[in-house]
C-alpha positions as CSV (number, residue, x, y, z in Angstrom):
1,X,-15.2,20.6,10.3
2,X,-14.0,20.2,6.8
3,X,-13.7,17.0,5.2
4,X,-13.2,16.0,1.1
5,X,-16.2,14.1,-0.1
6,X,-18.2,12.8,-3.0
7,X,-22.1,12.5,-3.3
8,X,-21.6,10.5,-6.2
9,X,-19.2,7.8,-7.4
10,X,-17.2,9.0,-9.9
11,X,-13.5,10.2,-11.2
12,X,-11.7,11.5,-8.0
13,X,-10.8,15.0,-9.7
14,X,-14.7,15.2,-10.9
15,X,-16.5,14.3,-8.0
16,X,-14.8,14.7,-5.2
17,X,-15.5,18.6,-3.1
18,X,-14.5,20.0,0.3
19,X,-17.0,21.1,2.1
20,X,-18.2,21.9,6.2
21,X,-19.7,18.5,8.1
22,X,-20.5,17.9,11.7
23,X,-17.9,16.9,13.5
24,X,-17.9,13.9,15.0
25,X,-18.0,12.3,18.9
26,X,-16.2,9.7,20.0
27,X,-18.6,7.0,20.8
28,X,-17.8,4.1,23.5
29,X,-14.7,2.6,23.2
30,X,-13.3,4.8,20.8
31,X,-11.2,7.9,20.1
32,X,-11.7,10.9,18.4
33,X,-8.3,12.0,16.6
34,X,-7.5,15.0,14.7
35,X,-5.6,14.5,11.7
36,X,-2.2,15.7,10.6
37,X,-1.3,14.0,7.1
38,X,-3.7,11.8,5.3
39,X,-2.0,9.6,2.3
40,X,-4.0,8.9,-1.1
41,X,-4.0,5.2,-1.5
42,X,-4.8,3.9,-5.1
43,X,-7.3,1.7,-3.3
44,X,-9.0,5.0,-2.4
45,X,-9.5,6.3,-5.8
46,X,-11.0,2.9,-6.9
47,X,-13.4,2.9,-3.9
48,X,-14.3,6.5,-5.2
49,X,-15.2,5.2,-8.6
50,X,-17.5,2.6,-7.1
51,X,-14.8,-0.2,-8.0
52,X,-13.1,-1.0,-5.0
53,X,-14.2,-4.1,-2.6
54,X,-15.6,-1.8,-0.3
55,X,-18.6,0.9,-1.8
56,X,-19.2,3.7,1.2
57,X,-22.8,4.6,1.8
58,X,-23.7,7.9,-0.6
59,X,-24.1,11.2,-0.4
60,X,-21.2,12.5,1.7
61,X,-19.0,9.5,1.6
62,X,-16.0,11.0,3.0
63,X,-12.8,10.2,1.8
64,X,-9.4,8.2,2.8
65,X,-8.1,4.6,4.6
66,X,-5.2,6.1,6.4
67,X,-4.2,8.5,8.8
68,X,-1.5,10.1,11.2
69,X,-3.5,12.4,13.9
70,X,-3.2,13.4,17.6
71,X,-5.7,11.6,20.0
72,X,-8.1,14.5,21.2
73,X,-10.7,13.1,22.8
74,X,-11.6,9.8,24.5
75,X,-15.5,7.7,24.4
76,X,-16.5,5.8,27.4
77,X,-14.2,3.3,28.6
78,X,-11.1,4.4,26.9
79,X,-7.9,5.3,28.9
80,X,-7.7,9.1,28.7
81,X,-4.3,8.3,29.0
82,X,-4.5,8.3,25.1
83,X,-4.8,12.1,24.8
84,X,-2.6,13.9,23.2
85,X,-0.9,10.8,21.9
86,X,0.2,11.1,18.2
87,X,-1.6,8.1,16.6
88,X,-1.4,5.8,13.4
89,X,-4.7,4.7,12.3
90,X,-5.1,2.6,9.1
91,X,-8.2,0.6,7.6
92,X,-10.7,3.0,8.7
93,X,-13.4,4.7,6.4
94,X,-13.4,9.0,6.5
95,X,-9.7,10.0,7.0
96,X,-9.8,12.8,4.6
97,X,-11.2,15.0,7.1
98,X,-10.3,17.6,10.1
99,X,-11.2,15.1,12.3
100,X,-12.5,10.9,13.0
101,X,-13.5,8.5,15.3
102,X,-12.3,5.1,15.2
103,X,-12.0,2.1,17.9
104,X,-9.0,3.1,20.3
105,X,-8.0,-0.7,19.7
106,X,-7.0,0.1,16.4
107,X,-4.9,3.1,16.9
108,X,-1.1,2.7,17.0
109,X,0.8,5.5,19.7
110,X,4.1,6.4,17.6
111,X,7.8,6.6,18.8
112,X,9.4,10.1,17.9
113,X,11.5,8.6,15.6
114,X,8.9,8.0,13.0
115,X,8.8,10.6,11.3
116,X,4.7,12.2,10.2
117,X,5.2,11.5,6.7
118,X,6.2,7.9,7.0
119,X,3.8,7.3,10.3
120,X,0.7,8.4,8.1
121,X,1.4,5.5,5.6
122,X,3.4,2.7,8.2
123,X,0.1,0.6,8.1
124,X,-1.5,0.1,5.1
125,X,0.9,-0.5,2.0
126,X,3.9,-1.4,5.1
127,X,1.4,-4.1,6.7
128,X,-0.2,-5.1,3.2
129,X,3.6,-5.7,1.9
130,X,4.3,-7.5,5.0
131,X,1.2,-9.7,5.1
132,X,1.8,-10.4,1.2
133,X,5.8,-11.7,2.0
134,X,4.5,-13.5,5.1
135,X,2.0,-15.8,2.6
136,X,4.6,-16.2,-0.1
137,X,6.5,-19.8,-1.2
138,X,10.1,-17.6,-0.8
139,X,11.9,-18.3,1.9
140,X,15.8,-16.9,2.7
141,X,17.7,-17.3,-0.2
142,X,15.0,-17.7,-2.9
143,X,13.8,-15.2,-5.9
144,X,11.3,-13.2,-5.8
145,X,9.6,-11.3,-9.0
146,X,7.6,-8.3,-8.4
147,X,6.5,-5.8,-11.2
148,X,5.5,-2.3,-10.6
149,X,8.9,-2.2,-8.4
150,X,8.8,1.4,-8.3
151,X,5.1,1.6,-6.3
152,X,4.6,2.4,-2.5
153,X,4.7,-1.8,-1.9
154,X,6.7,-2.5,-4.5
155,X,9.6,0.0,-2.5
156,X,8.5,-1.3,0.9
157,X,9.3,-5.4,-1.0
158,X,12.7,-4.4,-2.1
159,X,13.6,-3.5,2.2
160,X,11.2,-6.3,3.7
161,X,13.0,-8.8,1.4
162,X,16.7,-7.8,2.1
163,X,15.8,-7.9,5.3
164,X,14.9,-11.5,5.5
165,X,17.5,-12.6,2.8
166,X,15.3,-13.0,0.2
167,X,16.4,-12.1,-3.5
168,X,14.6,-9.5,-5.1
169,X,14.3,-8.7,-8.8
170,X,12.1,-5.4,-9.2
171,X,10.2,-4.8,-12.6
172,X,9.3,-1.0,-13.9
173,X,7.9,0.2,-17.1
174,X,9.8,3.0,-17.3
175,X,13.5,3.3,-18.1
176,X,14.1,6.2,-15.8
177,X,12.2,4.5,-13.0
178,X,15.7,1.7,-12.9
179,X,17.5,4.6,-10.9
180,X,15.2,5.6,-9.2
181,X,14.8,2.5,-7.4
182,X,18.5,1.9,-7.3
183,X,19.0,4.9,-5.7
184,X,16.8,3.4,-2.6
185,X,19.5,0.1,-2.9
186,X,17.6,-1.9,-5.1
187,X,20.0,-4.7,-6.5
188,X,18.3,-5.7,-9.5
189,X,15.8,-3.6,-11.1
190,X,15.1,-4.5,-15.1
191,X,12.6,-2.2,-17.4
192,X,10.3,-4.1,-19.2
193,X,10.5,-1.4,-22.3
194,X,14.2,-3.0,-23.0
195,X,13.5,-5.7,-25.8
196,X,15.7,-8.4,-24.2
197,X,14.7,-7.5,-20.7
198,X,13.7,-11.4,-20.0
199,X,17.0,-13.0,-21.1
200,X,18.8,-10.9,-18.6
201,X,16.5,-11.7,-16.0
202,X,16.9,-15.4,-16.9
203,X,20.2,-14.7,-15.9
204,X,20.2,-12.7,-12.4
205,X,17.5,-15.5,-11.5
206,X,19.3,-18.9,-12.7
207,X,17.9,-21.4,-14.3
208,X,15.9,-23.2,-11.9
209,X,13.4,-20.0,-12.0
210,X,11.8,-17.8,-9.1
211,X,9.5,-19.4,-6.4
212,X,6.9,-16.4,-6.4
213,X,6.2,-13.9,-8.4
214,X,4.0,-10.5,-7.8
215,X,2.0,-8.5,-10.4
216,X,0.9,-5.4,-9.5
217,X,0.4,-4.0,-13.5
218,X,-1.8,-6.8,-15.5
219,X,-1.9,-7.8,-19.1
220,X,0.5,-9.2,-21.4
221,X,3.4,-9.2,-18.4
222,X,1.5,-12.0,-15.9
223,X,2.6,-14.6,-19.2
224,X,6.4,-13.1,-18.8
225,X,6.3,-14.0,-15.1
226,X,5.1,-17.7,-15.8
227,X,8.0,-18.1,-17.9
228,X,10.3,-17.0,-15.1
229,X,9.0,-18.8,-12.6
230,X,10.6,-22.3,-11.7
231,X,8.6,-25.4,-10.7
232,X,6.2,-25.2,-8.5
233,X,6.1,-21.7,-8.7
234,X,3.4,-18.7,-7.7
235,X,2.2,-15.9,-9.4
236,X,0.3,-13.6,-6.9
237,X,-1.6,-10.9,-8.2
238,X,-2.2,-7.9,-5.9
239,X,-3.0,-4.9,-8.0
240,X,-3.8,-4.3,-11.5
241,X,-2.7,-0.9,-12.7
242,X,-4.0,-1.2,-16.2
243,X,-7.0,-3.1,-15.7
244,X,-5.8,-5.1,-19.0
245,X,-6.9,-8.9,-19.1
246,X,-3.9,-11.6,-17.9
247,X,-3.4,-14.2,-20.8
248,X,-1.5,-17.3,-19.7
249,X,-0.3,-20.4,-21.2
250,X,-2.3,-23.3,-20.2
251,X,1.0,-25.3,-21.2
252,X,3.5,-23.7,-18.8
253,X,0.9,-23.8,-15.9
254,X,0.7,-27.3,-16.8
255,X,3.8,-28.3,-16.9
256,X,5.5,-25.8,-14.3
257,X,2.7,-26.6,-11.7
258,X,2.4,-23.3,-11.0
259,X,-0.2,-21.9,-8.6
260,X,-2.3,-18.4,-9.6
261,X,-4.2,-16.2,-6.2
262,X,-5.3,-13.3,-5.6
263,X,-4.1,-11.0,-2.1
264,X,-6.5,-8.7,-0.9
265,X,-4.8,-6.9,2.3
266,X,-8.2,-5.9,3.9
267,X,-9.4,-9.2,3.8
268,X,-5.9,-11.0,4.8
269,X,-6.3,-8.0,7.8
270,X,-9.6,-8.5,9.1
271,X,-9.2,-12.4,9.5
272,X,-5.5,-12.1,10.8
273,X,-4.7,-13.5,14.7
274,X,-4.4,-10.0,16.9
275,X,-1.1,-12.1,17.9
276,X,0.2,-11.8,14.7
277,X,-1.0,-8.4,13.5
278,X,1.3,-7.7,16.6
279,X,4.2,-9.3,15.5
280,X,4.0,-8.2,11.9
281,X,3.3,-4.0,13.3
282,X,6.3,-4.4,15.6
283,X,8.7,-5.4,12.9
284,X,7.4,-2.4,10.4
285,X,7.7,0.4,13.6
286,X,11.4,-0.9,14.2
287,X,12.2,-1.0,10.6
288,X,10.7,2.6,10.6
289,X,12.4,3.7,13.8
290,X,15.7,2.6,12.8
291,X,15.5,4.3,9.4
292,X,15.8,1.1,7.2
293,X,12.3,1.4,6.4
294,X,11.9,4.5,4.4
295,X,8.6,6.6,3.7
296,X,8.8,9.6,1.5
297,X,5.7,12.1,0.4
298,X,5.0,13.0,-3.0
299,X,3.5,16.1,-2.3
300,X,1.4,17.5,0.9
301,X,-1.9,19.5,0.0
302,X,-4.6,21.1,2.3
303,X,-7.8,19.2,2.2
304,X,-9.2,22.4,0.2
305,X,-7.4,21.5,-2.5
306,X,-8.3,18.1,-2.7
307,X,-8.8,18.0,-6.7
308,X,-5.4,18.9,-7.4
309,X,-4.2,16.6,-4.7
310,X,-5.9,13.4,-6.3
311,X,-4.5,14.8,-9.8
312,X,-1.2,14.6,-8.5
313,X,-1.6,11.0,-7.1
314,X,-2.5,10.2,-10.3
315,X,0.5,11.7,-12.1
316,X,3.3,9.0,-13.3
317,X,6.6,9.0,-11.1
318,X,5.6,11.0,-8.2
319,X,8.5,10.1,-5.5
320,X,6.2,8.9,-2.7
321,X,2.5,9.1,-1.5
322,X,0.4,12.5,-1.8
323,X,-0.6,13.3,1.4
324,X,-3.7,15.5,2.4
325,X,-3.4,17.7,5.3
326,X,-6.2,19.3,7.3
């Protein structure tokens, strides 16, 4: 089978090939699926560099977290029932590839209404977003801050939170990314390139401040959201899409109280109750089913082209996840 690999960690576009490798068997207990879309997560790329949480065993590390595939065979004590089922699978290690084999307890059977492109990402950013809301201070009727609004979770926040009644305002870079996210029924969206961005967030927020915040970007912008935050307040960091160093005023943490963590959705995941995982995947698939929950591609490439693929997912203001397909 094909698969997209790398030998060596590295940059994505420089290291990464397509080449032939065994195909796998299903072993007891799980399933062998063939894929149909794979997504490129940013987590990927860092994990490809060598810089993620998790570092695959080298050479032929292959590729990709996430996958939507059709169950084609079954391993030793599996229903066979599960044949020919179209399948979600998410946290698993080797999805860019023709086909894997992962525990049959960890594959999700899809209704028809969910479409391949959104059933291909449902789990990770969906269930990572989810997760993330679930641990948060906010509660109906509170304020939420996130930056890099205009991300896969940062999209996925803006219907999670209307959903529950919690207010939202979205943070972008980019000028042109305000209606852009509007356009998906974002209520307040703000670019942080407008020079008196903060004073109007001031006043969308109130003056008693938000409860929790979310930084997705780093730098200079984590000391913006401790100023917006009220007493008591949060500031959760759960990506870092410059890599830039946080500086924060010992004063307003001080004073504020506020509270600074880390979320790491793989980790949050693996030590999650199976009773809750359940609860939290059955409200993504009906917000997916029903259409409020909306999950759009930013381009679909064959797995032979995976060096153009990972340039894309790379490019600024793609419209959705670029997808690999075998």
């Amino acid at each position: 089978m094909k698969a997209a690999l790398h030998d060596v960690f590295g940059e994505p576009a420089e290291v990464l090939v397509t080449r032939d490798v065994a195909k796998p068997a299903p072993a007891k207990g799980e399933v062998l699926v063939k894929m149909t879309l794979s997504p490129i997560h940013n987590h990927d790329l860092w994990t490809i560099r060598g810089n993620y949480g998790y570092k695959p065993p080298l050479p032929a590390a292959i590729g990709g977290s996430e996958a939507l595939g059709t169950v084609e065979a079954v391993g030793e004590g599996v229903d066979a029932a599960l044949i020919g089922k179209r399948v979600a699978v998410g946290g698993l290690h080797g999805a860019w590839a023709e086909y894997f084999a992962v525990p049959a307890a960890g594959v999700l059977p899809l209704p028809d209404a969910i479409s391949d492109v959104a059933g291909a990402q449902l789990i990770a950013m969906p269930f990572s977003a989810l997760s993330l809301l679930e641990t948060l201070k906010a509660r109906k009727g509170d304020w939420i801050i996130q930056t890099a609004a205009n991300g896969a979770v940062g999209k996925i926040m803006v219907t999670l939170a209307k959903a529950r009644g919690i207010n939202l305002l979205n943070l972008v870079r980019r000028a042109e990314a305000v209606g852009e996210l509007t356009a998906l029924g974002a209520e307040h969206v703000l670019s942080t390139s407008d020079a008196d961005w903060k004073t109007t967030a001031r006043a969308i927020i109130g003056t008693a401040g938000a409860t929790s915040a979310i930084d997705s970007v780093g730098g200079d912008i984590a000391g913006d959201l401790v100023d917006l935050l009220g007493m008591d307040g949060e500031l959760v960091v759960f990506g870092t899409a410059t890599g830039a160093v946080m500086p924060l005023s010992s004063g307003a943490l001080i004073m504020k109280h506020i509270t600074i963590k880390g979320f790491w959705g793989s980790r949050v995941s693996q030590q999650m109750a199976p009773e809750e995982r359940v609860r939290l995947i059955t409200e993504l698939v009906t917000l997916a089913a029903s259409g409020q929950l909306v999950l759009t591609d930013g381009g679909v490439y064959p797995l032979e082209q995976i060096t153009d693929a990972v340039k894309a997912a790379l490019t600024p203001g793609r419209a959705g996840k670029v997808m690999l397909r075998a």
